[in-house]
C-alpha positions as CSV (number, residue, x, y, z in Angstrom):
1,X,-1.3,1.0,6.6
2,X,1.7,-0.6,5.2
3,X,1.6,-3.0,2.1
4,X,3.8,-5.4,1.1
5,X,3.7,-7.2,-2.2
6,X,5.8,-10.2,-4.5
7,X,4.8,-10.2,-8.3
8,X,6.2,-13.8,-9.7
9,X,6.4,-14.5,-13.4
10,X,5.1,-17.6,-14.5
11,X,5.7,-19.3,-17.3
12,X,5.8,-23.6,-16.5
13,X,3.0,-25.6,-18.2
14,X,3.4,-29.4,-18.0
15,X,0.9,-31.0,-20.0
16,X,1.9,-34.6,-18.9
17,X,3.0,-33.2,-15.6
18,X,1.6,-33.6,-12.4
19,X,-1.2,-30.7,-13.0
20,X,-2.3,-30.7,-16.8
21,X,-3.8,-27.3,-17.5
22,X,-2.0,-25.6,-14.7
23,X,0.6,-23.1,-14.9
24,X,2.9,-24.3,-12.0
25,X,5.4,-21.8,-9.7
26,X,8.1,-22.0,-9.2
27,X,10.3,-23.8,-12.4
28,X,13.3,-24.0,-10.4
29,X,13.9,-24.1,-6.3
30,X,14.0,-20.6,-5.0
31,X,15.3,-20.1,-1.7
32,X,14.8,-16.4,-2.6
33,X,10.9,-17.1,-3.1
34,X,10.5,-19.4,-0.1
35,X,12.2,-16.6,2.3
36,X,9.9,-13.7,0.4
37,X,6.9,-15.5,1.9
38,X,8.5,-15.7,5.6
39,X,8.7,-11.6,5.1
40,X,5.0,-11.6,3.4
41,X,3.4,-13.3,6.5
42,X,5.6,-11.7,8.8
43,X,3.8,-8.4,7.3
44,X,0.5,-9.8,8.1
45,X,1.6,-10.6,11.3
46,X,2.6,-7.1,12.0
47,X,-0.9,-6.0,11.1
48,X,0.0,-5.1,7.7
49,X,-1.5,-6.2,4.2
50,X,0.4,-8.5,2.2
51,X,-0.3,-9.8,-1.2
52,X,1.6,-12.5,-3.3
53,X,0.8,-11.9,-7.1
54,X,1.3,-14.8,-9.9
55,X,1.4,-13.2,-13.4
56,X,1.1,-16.0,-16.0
57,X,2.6,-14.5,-19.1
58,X,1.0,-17.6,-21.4
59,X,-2.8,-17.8,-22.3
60,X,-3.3,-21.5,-21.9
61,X,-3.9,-22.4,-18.2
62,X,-6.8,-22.8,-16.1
63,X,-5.1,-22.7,-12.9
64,X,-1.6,-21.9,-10.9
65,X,-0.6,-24.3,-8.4
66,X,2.6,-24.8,-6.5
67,X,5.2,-26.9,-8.1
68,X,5.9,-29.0,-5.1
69,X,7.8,-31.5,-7.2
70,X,10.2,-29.0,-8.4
71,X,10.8,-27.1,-4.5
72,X,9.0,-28.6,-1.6
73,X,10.1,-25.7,0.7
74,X,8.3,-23.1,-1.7
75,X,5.1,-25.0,-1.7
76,X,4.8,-25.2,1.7
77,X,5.7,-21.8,2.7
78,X,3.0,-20.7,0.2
79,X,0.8,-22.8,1.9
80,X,1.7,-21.3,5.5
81,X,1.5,-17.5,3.7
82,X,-2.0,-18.1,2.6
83,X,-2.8,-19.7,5.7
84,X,-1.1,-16.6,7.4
85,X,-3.6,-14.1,5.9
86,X,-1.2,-13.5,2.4
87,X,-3.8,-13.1,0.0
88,X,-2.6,-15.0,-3.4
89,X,-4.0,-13.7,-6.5
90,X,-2.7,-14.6,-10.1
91,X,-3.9,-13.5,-13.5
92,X,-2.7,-14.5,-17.0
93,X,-2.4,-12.5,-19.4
94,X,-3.3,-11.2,-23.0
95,X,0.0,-12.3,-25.5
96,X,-0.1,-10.0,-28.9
97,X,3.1,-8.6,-31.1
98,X,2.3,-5.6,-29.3
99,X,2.3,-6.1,-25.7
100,X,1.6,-7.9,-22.8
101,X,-1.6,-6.8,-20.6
102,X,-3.7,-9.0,-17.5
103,X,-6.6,-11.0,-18.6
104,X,-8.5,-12.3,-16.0
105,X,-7.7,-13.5,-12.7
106,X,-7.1,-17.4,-12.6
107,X,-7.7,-19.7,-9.1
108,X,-4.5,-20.7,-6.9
109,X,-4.7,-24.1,-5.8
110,X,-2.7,-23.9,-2.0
């Protein structure tokens, strides 16, 4: 079996934002990102697993959720991935001087 995976970095926290608590994707619009999800659920379509993977490289969220302020398009083709059979996994992650590792996995809000 095929796999086909997308590891984002995610770094926005708003506190007065829209989602307090949440680490939000994307910070910018990504036409890149929106069209990476197209080719995820296209995978699932062809049978294949597919997997969209938030890394949030801070330690104070709860939660990721889909900036849908900052790029419509990206929010709704995350919606139509998950909904597609794209599983969506994030995890945040363990911050020290001396490195960077996962920490637990953390809900996505679709």
């Amino acid at each position: 079996m095929c796999r086909a995976s997308e590891v984002k970095n995610v770094h926005l926290r708003r506190p007065e934002g829209p989602h307090p608590g949440a680490a939000e994707f994307p910070d910018s619009v990504t036409a890149r990102g929106a069209r990476h999800l197209e080719e995820l659920a296209a995978m699932v379509a062809a049978g294949h697993r597919a997997v969209m993977m938030f890394c949030v490289q801070r330690m104070d969220c709860d939660r990721v959720v889909a900036a849908a302020d900052i790029d419509p398009r990206y929010a709704s083709g995350l919606a139509r991935a998950a909904a597609a059979g794209v599983e969506v996994l994030a995890w945040d992650c363990a911050i020290t001087p001396d490195r960077i590792t996962l920490r637990r996995p953390l809900p996505v809000i679709v």
